[in-house]
C-alpha positions in Angstrom: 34.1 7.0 -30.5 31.7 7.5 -27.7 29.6 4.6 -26.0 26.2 5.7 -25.4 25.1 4.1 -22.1 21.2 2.9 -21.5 19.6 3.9 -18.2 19.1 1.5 -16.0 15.5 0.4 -15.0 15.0 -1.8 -11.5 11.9 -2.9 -13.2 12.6 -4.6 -16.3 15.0 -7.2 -13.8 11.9 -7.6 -11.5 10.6 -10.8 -13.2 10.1 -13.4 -10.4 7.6 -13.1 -7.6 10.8 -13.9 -5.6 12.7 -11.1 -7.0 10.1 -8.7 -6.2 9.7 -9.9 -2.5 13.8 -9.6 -1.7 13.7 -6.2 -4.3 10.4 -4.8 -1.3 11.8 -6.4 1.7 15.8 -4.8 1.3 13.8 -1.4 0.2 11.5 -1.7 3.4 15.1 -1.8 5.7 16.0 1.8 5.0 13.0 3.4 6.7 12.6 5.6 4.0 9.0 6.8 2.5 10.0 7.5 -1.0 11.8 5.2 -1.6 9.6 2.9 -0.3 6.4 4.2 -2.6 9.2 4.4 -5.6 9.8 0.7 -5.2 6.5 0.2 -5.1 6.1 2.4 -8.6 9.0 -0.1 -9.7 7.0 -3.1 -9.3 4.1 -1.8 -10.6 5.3 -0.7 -13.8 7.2 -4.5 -14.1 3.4 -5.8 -13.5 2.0 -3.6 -15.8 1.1 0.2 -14.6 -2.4 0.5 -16.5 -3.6 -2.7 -14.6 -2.4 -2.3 -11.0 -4.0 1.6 -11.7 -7.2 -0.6 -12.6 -6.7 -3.2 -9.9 -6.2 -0.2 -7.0 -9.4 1.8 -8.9 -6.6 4.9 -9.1 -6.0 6.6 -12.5 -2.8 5.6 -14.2 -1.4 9.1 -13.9 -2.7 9.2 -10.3 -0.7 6.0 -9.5 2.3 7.5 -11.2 2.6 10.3 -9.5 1.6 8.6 -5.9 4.3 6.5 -6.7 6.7 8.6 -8.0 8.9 8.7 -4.6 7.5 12.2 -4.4 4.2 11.8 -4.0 2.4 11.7 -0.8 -0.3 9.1 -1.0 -2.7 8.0 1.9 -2.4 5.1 3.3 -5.5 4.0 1.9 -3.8 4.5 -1.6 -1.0 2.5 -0.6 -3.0 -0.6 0.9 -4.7 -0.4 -2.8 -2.0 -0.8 -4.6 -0.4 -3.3 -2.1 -3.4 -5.3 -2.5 -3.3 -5.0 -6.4 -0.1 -6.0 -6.3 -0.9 -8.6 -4.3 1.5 -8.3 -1.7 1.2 -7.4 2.0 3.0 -6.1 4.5 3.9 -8.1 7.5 4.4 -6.5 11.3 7.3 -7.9 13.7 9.1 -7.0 17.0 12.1 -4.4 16.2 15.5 -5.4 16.8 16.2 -1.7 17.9 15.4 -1.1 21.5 
């Protein structure tokens, strides 16, 4: 007998406003573009995909794909869906000399 294992999706465990701040903020530490916009697509599809695409005026399947961790959205794009999102991002001194 076999055990059929489900795939694992960050975004249906992304259900607190606090989960989704630690969940950006431990993503933002790796310095690392896709997965920085993937964690945003994460996010967005626990918010509801069709109304951040609303909220940032982006088509659904153009916020999918700018999101996908391949994409390569503008910044503009990603300030849009920040803002839809309704998070921000925050600027501080580096640690790293």
């Amino acid at each position: 007998m076999t055990e059929q294992l489900k795939d694992f999706d960050i975004a249906e465990h992304l259900t607190s406003e606090e989960e989704i701040q630690l969940y950006l903020n431990e993503i933002l530490q790796e310095d690392n573009v896709e997965l920085i916009l993937s964690a945003l697509g994460d996010i967005a599809r626990a918010r509801n995909m069709s109304q951040i695409a609303r909220d940032a005026g982006i088509s659904r399947e153009g916020l999918y794909k700018a999101l996908s961790g391949s994409g390569n959205p503008t910044f503009a794009t990603v300030m849009k869906v920040m803002k839809a999102l309704n998070l921000k991002f925050q600027v501080q001194q580096s640690s790293f000399a």
